[in-house]
C-alpha positions as CSV (number, residue, x, y, z in Angstrom):
1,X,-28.5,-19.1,33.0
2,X,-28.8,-20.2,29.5
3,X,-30.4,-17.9,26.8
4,X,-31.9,-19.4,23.3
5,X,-31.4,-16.2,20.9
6,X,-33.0,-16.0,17.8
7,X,-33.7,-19.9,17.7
8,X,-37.3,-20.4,18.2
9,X,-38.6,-23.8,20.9
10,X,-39.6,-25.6,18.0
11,X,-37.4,-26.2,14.7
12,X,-37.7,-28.5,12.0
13,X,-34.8,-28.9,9.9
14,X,-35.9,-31.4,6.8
15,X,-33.0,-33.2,4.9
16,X,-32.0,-36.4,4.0
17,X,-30.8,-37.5,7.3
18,X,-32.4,-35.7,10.3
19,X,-34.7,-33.6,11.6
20,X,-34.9,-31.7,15.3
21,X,-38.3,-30.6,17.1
22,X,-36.0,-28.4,19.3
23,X,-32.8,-26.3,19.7
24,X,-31.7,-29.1,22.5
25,X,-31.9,-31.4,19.9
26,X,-29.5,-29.7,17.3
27,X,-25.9,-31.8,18.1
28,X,-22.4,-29.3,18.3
29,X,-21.1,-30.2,15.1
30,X,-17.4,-28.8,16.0
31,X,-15.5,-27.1,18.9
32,X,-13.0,-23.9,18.3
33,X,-11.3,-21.3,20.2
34,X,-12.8,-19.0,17.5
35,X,-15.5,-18.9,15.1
36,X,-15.5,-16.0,12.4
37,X,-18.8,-15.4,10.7
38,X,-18.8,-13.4,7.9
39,X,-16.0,-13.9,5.4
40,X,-15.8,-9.8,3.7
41,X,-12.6,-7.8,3.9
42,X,-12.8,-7.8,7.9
43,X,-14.1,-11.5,8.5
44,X,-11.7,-13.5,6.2
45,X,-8.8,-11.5,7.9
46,X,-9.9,-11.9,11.1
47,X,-9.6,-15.2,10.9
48,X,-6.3,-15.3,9.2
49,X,-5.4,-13.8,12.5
50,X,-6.5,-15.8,14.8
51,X,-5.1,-18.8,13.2
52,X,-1.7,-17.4,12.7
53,X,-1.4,-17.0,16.3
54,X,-2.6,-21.0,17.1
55,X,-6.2,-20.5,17.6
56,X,-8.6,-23.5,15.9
57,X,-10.6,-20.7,13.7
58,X,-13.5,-21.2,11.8
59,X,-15.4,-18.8,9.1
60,X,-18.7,-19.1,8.7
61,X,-19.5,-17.1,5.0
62,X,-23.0,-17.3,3.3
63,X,-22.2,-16.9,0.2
64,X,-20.1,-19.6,-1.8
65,X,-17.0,-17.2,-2.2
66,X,-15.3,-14.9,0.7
67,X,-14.2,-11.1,-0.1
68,X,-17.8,-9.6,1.2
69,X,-18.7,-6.3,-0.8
70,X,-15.5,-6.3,-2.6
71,X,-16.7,-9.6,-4.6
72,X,-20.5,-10.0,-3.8
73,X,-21.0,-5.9,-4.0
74,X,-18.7,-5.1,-6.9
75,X,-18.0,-2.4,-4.3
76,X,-14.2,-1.2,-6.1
77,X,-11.5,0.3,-5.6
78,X,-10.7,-1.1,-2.1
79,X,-10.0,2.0,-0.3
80,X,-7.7,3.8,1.5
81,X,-4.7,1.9,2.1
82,X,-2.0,5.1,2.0
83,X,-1.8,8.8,2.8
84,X,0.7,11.0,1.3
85,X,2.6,7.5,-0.5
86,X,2.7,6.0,3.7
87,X,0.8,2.7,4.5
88,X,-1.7,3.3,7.0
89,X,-3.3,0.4,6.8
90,X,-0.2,-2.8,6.9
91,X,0.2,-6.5,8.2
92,X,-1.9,-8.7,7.1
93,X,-4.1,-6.7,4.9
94,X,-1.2,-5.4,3.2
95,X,0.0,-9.0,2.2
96,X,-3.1,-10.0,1.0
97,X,-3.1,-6.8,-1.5
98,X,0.8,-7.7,-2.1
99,X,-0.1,-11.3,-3.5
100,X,-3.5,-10.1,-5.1
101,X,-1.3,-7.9,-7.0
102,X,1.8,-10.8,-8.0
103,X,-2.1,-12.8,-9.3
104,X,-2.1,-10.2,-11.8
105,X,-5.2,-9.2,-10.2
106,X,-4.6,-6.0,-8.0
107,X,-3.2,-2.1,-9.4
108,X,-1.8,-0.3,-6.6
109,X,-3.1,3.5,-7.5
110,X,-0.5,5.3,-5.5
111,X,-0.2,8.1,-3.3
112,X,-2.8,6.8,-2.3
113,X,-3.1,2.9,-2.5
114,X,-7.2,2.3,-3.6
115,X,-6.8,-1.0,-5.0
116,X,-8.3,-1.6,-8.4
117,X,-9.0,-5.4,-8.8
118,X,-10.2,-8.4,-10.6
119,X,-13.1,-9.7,-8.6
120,X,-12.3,-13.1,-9.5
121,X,-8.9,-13.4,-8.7
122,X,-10.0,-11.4,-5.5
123,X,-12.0,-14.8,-4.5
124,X,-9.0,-17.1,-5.4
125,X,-6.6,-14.9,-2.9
126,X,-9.1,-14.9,0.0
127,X,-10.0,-18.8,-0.4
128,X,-6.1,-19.4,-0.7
129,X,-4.9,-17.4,2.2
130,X,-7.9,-18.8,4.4
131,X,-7.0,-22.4,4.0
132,X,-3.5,-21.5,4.1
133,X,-4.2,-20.8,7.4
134,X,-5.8,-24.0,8.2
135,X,-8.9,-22.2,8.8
136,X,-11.9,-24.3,8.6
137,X,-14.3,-22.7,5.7
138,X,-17.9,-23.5,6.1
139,X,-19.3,-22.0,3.1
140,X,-23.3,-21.7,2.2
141,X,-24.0,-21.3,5.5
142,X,-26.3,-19.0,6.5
143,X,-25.8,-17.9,10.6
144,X,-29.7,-18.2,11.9
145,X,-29.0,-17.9,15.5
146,X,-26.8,-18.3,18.9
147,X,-27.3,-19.9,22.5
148,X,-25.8,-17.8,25.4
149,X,-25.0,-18.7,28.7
150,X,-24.1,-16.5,31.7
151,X,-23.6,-13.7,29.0
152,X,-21.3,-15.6,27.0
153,X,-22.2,-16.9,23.9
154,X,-21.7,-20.8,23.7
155,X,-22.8,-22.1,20.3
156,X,-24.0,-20.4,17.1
157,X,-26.5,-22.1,14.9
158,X,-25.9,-22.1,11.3
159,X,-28.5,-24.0,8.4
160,X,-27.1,-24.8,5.0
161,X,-27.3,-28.1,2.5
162,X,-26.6,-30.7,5.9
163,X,-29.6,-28.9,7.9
164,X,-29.2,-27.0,10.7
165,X,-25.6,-27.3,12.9
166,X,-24.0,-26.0,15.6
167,X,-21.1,-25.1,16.3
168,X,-19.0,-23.9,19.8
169,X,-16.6,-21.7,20.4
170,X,-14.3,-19.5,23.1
171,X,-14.4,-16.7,21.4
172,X,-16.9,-15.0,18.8
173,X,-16.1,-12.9,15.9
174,X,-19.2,-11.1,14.3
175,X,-17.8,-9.4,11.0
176,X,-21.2,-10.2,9.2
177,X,-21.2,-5.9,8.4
178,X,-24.7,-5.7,9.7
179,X,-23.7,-6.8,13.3
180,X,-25.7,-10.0,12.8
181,X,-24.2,-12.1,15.5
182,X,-24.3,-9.1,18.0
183,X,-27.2,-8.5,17.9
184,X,-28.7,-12.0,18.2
185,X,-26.7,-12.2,21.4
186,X,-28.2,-9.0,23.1
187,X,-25.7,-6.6,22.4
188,X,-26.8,-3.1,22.7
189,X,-27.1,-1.5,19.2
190,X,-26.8,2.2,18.5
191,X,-29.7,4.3,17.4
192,X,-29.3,7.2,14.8
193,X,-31.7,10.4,16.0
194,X,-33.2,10.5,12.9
195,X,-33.8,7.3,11.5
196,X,-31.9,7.7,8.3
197,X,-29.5,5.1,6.6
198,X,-27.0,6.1,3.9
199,X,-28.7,4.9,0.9
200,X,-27.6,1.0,-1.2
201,X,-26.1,1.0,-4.4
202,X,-26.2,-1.9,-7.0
203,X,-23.0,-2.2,-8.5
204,X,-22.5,-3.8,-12.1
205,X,-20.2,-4.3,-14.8
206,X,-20.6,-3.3,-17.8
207,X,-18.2,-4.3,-21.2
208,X,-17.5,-3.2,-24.5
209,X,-16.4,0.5,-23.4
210,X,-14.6,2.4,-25.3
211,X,-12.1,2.1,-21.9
212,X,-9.5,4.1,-23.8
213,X,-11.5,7.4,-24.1
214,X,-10.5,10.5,-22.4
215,X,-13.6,10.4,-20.9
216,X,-12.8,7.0,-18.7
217,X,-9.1,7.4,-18.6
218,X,-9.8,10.8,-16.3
219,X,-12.2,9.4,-14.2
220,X,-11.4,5.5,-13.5
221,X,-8.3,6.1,-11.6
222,X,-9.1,7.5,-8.4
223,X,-5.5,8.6,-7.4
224,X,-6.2,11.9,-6.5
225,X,-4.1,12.9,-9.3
226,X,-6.4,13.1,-12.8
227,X,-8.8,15.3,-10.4
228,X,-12.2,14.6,-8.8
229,X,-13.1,10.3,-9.1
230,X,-17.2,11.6,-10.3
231,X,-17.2,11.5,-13.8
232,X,-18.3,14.8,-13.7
233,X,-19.7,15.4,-17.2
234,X,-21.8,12.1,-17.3
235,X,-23.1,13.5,-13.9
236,X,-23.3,16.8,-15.2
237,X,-25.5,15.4,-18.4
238,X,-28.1,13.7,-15.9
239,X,-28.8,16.1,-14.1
240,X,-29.6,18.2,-16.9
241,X,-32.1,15.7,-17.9
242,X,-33.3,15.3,-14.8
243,X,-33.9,19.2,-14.9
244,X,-35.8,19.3,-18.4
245,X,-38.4,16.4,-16.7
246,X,-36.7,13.1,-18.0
247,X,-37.8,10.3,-15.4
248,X,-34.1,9.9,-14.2
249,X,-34.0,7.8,-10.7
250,X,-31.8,8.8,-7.7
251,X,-28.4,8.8,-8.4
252,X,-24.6,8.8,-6.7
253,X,-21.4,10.2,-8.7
254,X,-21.5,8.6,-10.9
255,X,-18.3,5.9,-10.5
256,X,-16.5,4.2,-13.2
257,X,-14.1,1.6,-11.7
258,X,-10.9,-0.2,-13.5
259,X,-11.2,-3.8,-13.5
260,X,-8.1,-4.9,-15.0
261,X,-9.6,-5.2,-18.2
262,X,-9.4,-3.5,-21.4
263,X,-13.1,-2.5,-22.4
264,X,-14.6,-3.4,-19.2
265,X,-15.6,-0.8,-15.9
266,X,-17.1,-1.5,-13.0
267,X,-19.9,1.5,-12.4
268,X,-21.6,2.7,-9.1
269,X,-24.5,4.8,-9.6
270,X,-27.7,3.4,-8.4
271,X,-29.0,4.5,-5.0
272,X,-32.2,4.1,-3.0
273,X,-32.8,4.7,1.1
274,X,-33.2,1.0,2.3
275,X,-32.7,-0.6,5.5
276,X,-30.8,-3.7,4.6
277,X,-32.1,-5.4,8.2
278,X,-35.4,-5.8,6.8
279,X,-35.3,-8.5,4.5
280,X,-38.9,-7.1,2.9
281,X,-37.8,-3.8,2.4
282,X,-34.9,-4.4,0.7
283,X,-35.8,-6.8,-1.2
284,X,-38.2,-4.5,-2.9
285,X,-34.6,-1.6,-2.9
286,X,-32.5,-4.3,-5.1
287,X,-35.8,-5.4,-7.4
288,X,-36.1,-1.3,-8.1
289,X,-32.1,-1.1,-8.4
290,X,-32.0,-3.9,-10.8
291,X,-34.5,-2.2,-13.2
292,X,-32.6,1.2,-12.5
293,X,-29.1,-0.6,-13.9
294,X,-30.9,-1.3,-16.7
295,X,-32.2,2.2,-17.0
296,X,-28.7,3.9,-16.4
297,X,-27.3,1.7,-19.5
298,X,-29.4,2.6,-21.9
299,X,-28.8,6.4,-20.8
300,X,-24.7,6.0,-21.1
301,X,-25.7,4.3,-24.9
302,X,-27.3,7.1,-25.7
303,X,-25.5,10.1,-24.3
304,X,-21.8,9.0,-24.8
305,X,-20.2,7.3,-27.0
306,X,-17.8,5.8,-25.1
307,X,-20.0,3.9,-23.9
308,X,-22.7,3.8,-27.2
309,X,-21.8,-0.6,-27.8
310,X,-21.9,-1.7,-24.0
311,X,-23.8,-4.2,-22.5
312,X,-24.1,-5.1,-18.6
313,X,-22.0,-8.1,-18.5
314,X,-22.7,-8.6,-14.4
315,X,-24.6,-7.2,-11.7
316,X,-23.5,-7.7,-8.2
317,X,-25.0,-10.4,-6.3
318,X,-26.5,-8.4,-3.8
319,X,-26.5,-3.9,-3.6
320,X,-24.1,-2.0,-1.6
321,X,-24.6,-1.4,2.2
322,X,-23.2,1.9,3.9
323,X,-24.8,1.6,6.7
324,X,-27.0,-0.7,9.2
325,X,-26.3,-2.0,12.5
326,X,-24.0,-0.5,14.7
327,X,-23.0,-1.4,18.4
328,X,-22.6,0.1,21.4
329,X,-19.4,-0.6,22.4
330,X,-17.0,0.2,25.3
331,X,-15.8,3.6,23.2
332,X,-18.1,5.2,20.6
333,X,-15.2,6.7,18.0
334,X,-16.6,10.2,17.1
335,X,-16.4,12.7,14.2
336,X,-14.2,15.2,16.7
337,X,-12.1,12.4,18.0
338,X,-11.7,11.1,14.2
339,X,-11.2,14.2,12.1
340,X,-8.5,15.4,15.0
341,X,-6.7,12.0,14.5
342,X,-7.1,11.6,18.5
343,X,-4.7,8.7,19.8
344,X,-5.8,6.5,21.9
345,X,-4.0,4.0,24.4
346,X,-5.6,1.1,22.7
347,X,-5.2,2.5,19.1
348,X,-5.0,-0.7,17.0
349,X,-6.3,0.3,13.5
350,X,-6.1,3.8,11.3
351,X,-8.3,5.0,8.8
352,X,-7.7,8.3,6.1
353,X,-10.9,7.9,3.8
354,X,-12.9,10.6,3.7
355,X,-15.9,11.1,5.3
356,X,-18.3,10.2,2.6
357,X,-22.3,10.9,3.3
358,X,-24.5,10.4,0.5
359,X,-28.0,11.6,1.0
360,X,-30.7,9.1,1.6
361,X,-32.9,10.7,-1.7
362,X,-31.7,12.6,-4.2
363,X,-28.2,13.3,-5.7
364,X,-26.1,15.0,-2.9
365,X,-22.9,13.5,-1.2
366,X,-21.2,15.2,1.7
367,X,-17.6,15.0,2.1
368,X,-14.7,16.2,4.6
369,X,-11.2,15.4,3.9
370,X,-8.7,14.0,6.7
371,X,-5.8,16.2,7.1
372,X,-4.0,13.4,8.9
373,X,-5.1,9.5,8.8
374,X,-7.1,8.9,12.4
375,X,-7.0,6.2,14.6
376,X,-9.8,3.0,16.1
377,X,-9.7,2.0,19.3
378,X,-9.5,-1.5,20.4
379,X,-12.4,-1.1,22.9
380,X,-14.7,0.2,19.7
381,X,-14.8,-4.0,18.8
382,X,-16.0,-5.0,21.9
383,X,-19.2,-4.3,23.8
384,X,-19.7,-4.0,27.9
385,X,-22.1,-7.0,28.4
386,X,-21.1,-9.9,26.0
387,X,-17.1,-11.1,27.1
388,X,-16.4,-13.5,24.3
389,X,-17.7,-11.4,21.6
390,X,-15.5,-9.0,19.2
391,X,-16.9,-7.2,16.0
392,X,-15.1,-5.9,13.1
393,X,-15.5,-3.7,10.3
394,X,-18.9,-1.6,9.4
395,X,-20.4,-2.7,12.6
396,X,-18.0,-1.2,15.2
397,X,-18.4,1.4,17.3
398,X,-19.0,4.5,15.9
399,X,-21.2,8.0,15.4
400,X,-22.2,8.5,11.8
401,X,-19.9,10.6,10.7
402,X,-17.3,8.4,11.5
403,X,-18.6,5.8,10.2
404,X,-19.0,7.0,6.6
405,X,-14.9,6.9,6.9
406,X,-14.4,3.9,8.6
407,X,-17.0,1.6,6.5
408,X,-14.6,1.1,3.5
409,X,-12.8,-1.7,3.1
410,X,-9.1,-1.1,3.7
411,X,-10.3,-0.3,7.7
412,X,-12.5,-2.6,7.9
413,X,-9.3,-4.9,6.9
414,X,-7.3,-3.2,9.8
415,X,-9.9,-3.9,12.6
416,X,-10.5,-7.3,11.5
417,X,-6.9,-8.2,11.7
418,X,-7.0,-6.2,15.2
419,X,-10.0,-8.7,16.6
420,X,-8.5,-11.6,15.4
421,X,-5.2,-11.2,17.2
422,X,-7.7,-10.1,20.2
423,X,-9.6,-13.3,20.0
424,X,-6.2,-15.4,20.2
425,X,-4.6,-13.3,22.8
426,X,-8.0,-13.9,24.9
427,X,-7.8,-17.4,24.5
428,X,-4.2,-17.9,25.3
429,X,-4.2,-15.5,28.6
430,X,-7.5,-16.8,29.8
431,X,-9.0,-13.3,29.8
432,X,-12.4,-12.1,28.6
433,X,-12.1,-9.6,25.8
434,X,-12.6,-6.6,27.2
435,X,-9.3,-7.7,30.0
436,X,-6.4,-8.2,27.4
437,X,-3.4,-6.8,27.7
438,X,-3.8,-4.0,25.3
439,X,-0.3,-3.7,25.2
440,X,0.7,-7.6,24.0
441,X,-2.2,-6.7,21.3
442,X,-0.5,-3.4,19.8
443,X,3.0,-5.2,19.6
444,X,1.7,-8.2,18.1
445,X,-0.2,-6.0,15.3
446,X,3.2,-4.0,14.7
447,X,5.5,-7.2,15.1
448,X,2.6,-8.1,11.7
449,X,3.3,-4.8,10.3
450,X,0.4,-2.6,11.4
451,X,0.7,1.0,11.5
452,X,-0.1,1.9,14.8
């Protein structure tokens, strides 16, 4: 039985060379073992995986650059690839941050390895790595639907500058954060009791800071060592104004982020409840967050002098997302199971950040510390119904609370390098995803350098 998902009976696709009346009439452009689609921290080493292990890979990536919400979210410093001065997170995403770094455009903040970086160098490494690994890049395409048949998904459909293509694969990697692809196909998706997100933040840059300050030099590391990564008396000074009645919008930390550059910080302060699966609504989040950016600056001029000559040199393309789609998966990884640092058989990924909770409205964060770095396991990428489909990074399987651990970037690294081997290994034993050999999958990731 074949399924049309999220590709309605009747398409027109103008351009200068075609145009289809119906999904039958949209030609397979290419044929892979595995298609990727979504090029962040999870997708782009997913399909460095894949590739490695002789599987035809291609990433599908909507913007024009890969790296996700490290380069289109300003969203820095990469975190948590250490605990205690120990990799937890290794392999593949550990090389990439190893020749980010020889770039000039990566500082390792040790014990416990958050990765400060230059978001443009960040692009070059990804793009280099990716094509490295004869990956086939399909950039400004935007993933707009999927055909499935007898469960299995057999084609996405993706529209950019050509029109609207197709393209086939064995296996299916959704790593689009927002569980995109899965969800297209059917998958199950999780449902939290109470309806709330974690809020969006728009990220910018801002230059001509006085970088050199006390003020920053405390609070733009975020080592653990120089104390608590808030800049504590910024906050401290908003709030106040917020108390004596000055219009002062929601706001997290606030964050002041190295960038590799002398007078320049990346800042994360903005925040507004927004469901990022609604194109309307946030749409009208970022508009509010662009004029609160804005509003922030011209606060930090006034208030500080560190900060008294600064301009925003760059927003993010697009806000921040915590949290949106999640699937149902085979295992649900839970806040018990992850603060306890349960093993699993199919452990294939770690994670040590903390669980971080910011509240929906207002100024209030929750956080709990991991005493020991906890584990994923491999059946939280793959869902029950759909056996040529694997998801990686923000979209796994997961409760809330583990999820506002396992969301940043260094784990969603770690699972993406986890489902591409998994896609591979599929392939080559002629097994649906959810029947690997766990076992060939946990050496292959340790034979890379994963810390399992």
């Amino acid at each position: 039985m074949t399924g049309m998902n999220f590709i309605p009976s009747s398409i027109s696709a103008q351009n200068d060379v075609t145009s289809f009346t119906s999904s039958k009439d949209i030609p397979i452009t290419g044929h892979y073992d595995v298609i990727v689609c979504g090029g962040g921290p999870a997708g782009f080493i997913a399909a460095i995986a894949a590739a490695r292990q002789g599987a035809r890979t291609a990433l599908v990536e909507r913007y024009g650059f890969l790296g996700g919400m490290a380069t289109a979210g300003y969203v820095t410093p990469l975190s948590v690839f250490a605990f205690k001065g120990e990799l937890v997170i290794g392999g593949i995403p550990w090389e990439f941050i190893k020749r980010l770094e020889s770039l000039g455009g990566a500082f390792i903040e040790w014990p416990k390895a958050n990765i400060d970086f230059d978001v443009e160098l960040y692009k070059l490494c990804t793009q280099r790595m990716v094509l490295e690994a004869n990956v086939d890049l399909y950039m400004h395409s935007t993933l707009i639907g999927c055909e499935t048949t007898n469960k299995k998904i057999s084609r996405i459909f993706i529209t950019n500058k050509n029109g609207i293509e197709s393209f086939s694969a064995k296996v299916f990697i959704d790593t689009t954060g927002d569980g995109d692809l899965a969800h297209m196909a059917g998958a199950p998706m999780q449902k939290n009791p109470d309806g709330e997100l974690q809020p969006s933040s728009f990220c910018f840059i801002l230059s001509n800071v006085d970088t050199e300050s006390d003020l920053l030099k405390k609070c733009m590391y975020h080592n653990g060592i120089n104390g608590p990564s808030q800049c504590l008396p910024v906050r401290e000074k908003l709030l106040q104004l917020k108390a004596s009645g000055e219009d002062i919008p929601d706001f997290g930390g606030p964050w002041f982020n190295n960038v590799l550059h002398k007078g320049c910080v990346a800042v994360n302060i903005t925040r507004t409840a927004t469901d990022a699966c609604d194109n309307r609504n946030f749409t009208k989040a970022e508009c509010q967050l662009r004029e609160d950016i804005f509003k922030f600056t011209n606060l930090l001029k006034t208030h500080f002098r560190e900060f008294k000559d600064c301009y925003v040199a760059s927003c993010a393309p697009q806000a921040g997302i915590r949290e949106s789609r999640r699937i149902i998966g085979m295992h649900t990884i839970t806040a018990e199971e992850y603060i306890h640092a349960y093993h699993y058989p199919d452990s294939i990924s770690r994670g040590i950040h903390p669980i971080d909770i910011h509240a929906s409205k207002g100024t209030s964060q929750t956080r709990i510390d991991l005493q020991q770095p906890a584990y994923v396991p491999y059946r939280a990428l793959v869902t029950k119904q759909i056996p040529n489909l694997l998801v990686a990074g923000r979209c796994i399987s997961t409760d809330r609370q583990a999820l506002a651990s396992l969301r940043v970037q260094a784990s969603c690294m770690g699972t993406g390098q986890a489902a591409g081997a998994a896609a591979a290994l599929s392939i080559a034993s002629n097994n649906t995803v959810q029947e690997i050999d766990t076992n060939t999958l946990i050496a292959t990731l340790k034979k890379w350098g994963a810390v399992l």
